[in-house]
C-alpha positions as CSV (number, residue, x, y, z in Angstrom):
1,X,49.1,-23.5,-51.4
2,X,51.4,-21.0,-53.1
3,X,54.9,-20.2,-53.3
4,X,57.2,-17.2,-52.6
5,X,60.7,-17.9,-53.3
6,X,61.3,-21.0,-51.2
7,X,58.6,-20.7,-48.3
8,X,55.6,-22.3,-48.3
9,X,52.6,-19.8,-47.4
10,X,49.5,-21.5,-46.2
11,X,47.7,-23.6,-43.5
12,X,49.3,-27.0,-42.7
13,X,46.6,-27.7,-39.9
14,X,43.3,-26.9,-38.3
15,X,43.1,-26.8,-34.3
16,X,39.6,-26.4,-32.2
17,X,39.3,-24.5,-29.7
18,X,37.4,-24.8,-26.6
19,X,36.1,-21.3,-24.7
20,X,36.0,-20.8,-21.1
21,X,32.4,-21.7,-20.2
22,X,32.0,-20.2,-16.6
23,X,29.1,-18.3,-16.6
24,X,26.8,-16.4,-14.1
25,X,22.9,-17.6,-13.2
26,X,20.7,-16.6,-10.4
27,X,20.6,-12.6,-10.6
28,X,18.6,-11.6,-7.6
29,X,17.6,-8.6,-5.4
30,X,18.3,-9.5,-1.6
31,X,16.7,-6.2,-0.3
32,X,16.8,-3.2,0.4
33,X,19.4,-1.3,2.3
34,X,19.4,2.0,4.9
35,X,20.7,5.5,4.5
36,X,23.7,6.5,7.4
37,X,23.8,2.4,7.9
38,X,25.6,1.3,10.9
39,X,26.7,-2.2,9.1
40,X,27.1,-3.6,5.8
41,X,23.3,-4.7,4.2
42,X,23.2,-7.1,1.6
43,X,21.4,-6.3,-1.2
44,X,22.5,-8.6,-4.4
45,X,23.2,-12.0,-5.2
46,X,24.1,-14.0,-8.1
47,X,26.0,-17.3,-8.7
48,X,29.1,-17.9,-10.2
49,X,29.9,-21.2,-12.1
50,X,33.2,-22.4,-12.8
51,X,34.5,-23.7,-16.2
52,X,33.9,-27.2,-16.8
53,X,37.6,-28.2,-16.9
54,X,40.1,-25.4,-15.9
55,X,40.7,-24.1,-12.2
56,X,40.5,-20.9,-12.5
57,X,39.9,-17.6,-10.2
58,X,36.8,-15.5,-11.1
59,X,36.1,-11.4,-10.4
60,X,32.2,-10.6,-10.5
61,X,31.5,-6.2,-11.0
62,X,28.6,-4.9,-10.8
63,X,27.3,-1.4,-12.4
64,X,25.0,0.5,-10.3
65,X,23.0,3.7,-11.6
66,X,23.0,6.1,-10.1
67,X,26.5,5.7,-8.2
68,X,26.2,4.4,-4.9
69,X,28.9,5.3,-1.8
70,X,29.3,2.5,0.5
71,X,28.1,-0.5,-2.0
72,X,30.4,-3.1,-2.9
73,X,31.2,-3.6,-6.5
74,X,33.9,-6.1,-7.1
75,X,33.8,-9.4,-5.5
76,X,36.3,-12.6,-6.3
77,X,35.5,-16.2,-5.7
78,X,38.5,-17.1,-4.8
79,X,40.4,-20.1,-6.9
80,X,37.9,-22.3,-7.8
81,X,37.4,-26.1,-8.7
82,X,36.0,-26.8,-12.5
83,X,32.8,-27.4,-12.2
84,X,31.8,-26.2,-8.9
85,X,29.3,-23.1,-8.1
86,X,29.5,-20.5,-5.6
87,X,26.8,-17.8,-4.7
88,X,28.1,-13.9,-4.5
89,X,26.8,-11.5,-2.4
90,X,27.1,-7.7,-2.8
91,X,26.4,-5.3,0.8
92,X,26.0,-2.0,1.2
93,X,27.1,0.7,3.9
94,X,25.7,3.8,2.4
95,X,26.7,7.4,4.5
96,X,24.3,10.0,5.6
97,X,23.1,11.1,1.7
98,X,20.2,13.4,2.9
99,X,17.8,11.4,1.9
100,X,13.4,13.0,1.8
101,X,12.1,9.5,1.1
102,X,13.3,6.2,-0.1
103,X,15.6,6.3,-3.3
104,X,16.0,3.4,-5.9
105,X,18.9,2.3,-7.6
106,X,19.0,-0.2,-10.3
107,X,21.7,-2.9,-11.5
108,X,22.4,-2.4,-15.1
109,X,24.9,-4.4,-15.4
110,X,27.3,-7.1,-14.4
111,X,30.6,-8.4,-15.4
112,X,31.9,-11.7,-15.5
113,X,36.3,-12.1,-15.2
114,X,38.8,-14.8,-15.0
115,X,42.1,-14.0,-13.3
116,X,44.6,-15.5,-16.5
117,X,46.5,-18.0,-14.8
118,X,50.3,-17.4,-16.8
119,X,49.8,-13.8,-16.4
120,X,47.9,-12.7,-13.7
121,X,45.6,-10.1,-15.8
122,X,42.0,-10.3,-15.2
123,X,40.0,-11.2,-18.3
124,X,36.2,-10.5,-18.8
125,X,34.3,-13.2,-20.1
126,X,31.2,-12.4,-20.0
127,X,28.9,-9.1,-19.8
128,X,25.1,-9.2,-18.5
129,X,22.3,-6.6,-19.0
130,X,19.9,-6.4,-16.3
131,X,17.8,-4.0,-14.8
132,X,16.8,-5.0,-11.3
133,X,16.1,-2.4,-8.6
134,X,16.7,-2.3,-5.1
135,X,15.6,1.2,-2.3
136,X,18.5,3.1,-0.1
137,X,15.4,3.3,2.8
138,X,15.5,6.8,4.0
139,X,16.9,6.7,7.5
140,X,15.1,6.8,10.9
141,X,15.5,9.7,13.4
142,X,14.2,9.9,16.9
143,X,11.1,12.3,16.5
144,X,9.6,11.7,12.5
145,X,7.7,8.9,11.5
146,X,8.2,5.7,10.7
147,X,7.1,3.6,8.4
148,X,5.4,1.3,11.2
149,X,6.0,3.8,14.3
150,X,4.7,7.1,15.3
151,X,8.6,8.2,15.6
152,X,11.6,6.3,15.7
153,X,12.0,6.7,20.3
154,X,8.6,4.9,19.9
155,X,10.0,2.2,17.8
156,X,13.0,1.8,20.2
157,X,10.9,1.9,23.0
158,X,8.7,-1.6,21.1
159,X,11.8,-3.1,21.6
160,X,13.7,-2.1,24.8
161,X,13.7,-3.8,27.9
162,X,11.8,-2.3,30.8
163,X,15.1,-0.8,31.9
164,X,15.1,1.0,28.2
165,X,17.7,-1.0,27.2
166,X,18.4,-2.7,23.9
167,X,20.5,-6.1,24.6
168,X,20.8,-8.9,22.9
169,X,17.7,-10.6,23.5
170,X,16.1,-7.2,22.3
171,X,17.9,-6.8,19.3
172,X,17.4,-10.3,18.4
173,X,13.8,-9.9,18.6
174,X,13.7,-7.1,16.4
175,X,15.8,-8.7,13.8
176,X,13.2,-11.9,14.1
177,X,10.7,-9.0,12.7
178,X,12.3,-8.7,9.9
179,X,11.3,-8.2,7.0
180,X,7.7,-9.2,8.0
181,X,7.0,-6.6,10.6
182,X,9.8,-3.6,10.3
183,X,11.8,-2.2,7.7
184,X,15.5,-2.4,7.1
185,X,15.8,1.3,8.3
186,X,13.9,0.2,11.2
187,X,15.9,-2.3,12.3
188,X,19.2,0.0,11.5
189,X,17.8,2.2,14.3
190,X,17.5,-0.7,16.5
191,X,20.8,-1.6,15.7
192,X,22.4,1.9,16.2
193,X,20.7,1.4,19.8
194,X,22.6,-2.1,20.7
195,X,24.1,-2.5,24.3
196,X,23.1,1.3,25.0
197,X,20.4,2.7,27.2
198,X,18.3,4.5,24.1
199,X,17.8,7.7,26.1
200,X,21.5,8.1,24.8
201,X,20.2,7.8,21.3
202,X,16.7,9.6,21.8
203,X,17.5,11.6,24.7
204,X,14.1,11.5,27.6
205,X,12.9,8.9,25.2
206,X,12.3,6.8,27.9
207,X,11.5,6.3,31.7
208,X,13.0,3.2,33.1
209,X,10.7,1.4,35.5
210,X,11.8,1.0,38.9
211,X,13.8,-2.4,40.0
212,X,15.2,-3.7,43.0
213,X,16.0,-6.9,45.0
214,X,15.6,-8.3,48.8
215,X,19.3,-8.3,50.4
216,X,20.7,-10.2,52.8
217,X,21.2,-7.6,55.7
218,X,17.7,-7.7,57.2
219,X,16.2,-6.5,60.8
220,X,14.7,-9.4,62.0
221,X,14.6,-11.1,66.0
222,X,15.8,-14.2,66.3
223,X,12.9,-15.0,68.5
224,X,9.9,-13.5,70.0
225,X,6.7,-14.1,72.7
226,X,3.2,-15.0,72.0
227,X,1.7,-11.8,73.3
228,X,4.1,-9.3,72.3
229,X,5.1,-7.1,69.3
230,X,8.1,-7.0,67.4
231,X,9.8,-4.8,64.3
232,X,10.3,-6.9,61.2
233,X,13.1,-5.4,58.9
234,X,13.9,-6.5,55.5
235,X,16.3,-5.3,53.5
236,X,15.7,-4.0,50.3
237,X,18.2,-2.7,47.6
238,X,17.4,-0.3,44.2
239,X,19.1,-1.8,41.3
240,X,17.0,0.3,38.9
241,X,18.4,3.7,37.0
242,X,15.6,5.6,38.8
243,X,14.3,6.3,42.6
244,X,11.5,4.6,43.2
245,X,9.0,3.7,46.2
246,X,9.2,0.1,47.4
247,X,6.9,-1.8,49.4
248,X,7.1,-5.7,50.9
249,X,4.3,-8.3,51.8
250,X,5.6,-10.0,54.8
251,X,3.7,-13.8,55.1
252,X,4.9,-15.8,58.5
253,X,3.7,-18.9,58.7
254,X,3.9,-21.4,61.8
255,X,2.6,-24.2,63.6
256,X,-1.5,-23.7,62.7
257,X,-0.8,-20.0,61.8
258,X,-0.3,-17.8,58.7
259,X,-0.6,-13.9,58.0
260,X,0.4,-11.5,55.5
261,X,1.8,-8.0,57.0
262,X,2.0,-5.0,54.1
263,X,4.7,-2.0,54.8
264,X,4.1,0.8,53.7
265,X,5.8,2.3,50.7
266,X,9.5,3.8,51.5
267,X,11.5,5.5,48.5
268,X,14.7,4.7,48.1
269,X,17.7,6.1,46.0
270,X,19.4,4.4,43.4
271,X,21.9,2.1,44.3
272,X,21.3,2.0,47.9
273,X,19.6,-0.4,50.2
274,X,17.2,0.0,53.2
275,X,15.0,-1.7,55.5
276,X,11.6,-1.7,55.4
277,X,9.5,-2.8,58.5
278,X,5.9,-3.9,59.3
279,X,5.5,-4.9,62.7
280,X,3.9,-8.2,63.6
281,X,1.3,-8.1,66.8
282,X,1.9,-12.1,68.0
283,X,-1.5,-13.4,69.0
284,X,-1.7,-14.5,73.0
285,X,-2.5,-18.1,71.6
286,X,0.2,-18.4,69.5
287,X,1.9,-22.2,69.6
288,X,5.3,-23.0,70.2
289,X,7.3,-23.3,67.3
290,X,9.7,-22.1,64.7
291,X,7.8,-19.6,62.2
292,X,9.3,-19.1,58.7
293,X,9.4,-15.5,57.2
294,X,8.7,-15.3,53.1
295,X,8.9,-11.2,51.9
296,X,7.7,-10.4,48.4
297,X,8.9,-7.1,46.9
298,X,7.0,-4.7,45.0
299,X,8.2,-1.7,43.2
């Protein structure tokens, strides 16, 4: 210790000091994402863990080369316990960028901050190098090639219902293929297709088949003689998106008796019903009775 006049110069105690050990584990590539995306695709992960004694709120920032529009760079954890861990996730919703083939773009680097509790500043505490890769998939269109279809209205065709229609149930299916069977870009176009006919995304991609039901309002005698013939009715309705020919089997069966009667084929319009007959010859030796009348419909 030295002097200067009267004030002592020199260390009168030594204090340790403890650093902030949150840290970041876990880097990993989820997958790959699509060009002109129609939703956010995740395609980075890493965990974050807390310090081992303060509560504090963390900021993860990821470096991306080259630059990506659309991919999230900055996530926060929220406040979190002292010793806990929570998994980040980075997504992606990347425009229309004009893409030839498949692009890669690498993580070079991510950040690890803690929001200073007495100021509110965020502080970086630690900095990772990496170098892990992930694709911006080229995107699908209706009439090139795929990387599993011929062109993308045959991919959407895989998947549609026989209407051409992409539901739930459809898009579900196709998600179920993924990664395994399709690509992210693949399933993108599926996507892009959801609750829509896909002839509105690929126009005369697709011929619905024809559909219809049995009605209510049928033609039909409420009774009839052995030895006669009568005009059997039923009605028939198009619920399909296309005119179409329909045809019923007509099976009446009774006391010791059965047959099958086929109509013959009747188109009808969309959205509209109809009756189509056969006509039943009754033999002379018919039996008394009550005859049921079963029609099957066939499009």
């Amino acid at each position: 210790m030295r002097k200067r006049g009267d004030i002592r110069i020199g260390a009168i105690e030594e204090i340790t000091v403890e650093a902030v050990d949150a840290k970041i584990t876990d880097f990993a590539v989820v997958g790959n994402v699509p060009e002109d995306a129609s939703a956010y695709y995740q395609f980075y992960k890493c965990k974050v863990h807390a310090d081992s004694s303060l509560d504090l709120e963390y900021r993860v920032r990821i470096s991306i080369s080259p630059s990506l529009s659309g991919a999230e760079t900055t996530k926060t954890t929220g406040k979190m316990t002292h010793g806990t861990t929570k998994e980040i996730t980075f997504a992606a919703m990347p425009p229309d960028l004009g893409l030839t083939s498949d692009k890669t773009y690498t993580i070079t680097a991510v950040y690890l901050d803690a929001k200073d509790p007495r100021t509110g500043a965020w502080v970086n505490l630690r900095s990772y190098s990496r170098s892990d890769t992930f694709k911006v998939e080229k995107k699908v269109t209706c009439w090139e090639k795929t990387p599993h279809y011929s062109n993308g209205c045959e991919l959407l065709k895989h998947y549609a219902n026989d209407q051409c229609e992409i539901g739930f149930v459809e898009f579900t299916n196709a998600a179920s293929d993924y990664p395994s069977k399709i690509t992210v870009a693949e399933l993108d176009f599926v996507a892009k297709a959801k609750g829509k006919d896909i002839n509105t995304v690929c126009a005369n991609c697709c011929t619905p088949a024809p559909k219809g039901k049995i009605c209510d309002d049928h033609d039909i005698p409420d009774t009839a003689k052995a030895g006669t013939s009568i005009d059997i009715g039923v009605c028939v309705e198009n619920t399909g998106k296309v005119k179409a020919d329909f045809w019923v089997d007509v099976k009446i069966s009774g006391p010791d008796y059965s047959t099958t009667l086929t109509s013959a084929k009747k188109s009808i319009d969309v959205g509209k019903k109809d009756k189509i007959y056969v006509r039943w010859d009754l033999p002379l030796n018919l039996k008394s009775g009550t005859y049921t009348i079963d029609a099957t419909l066939y499009a």
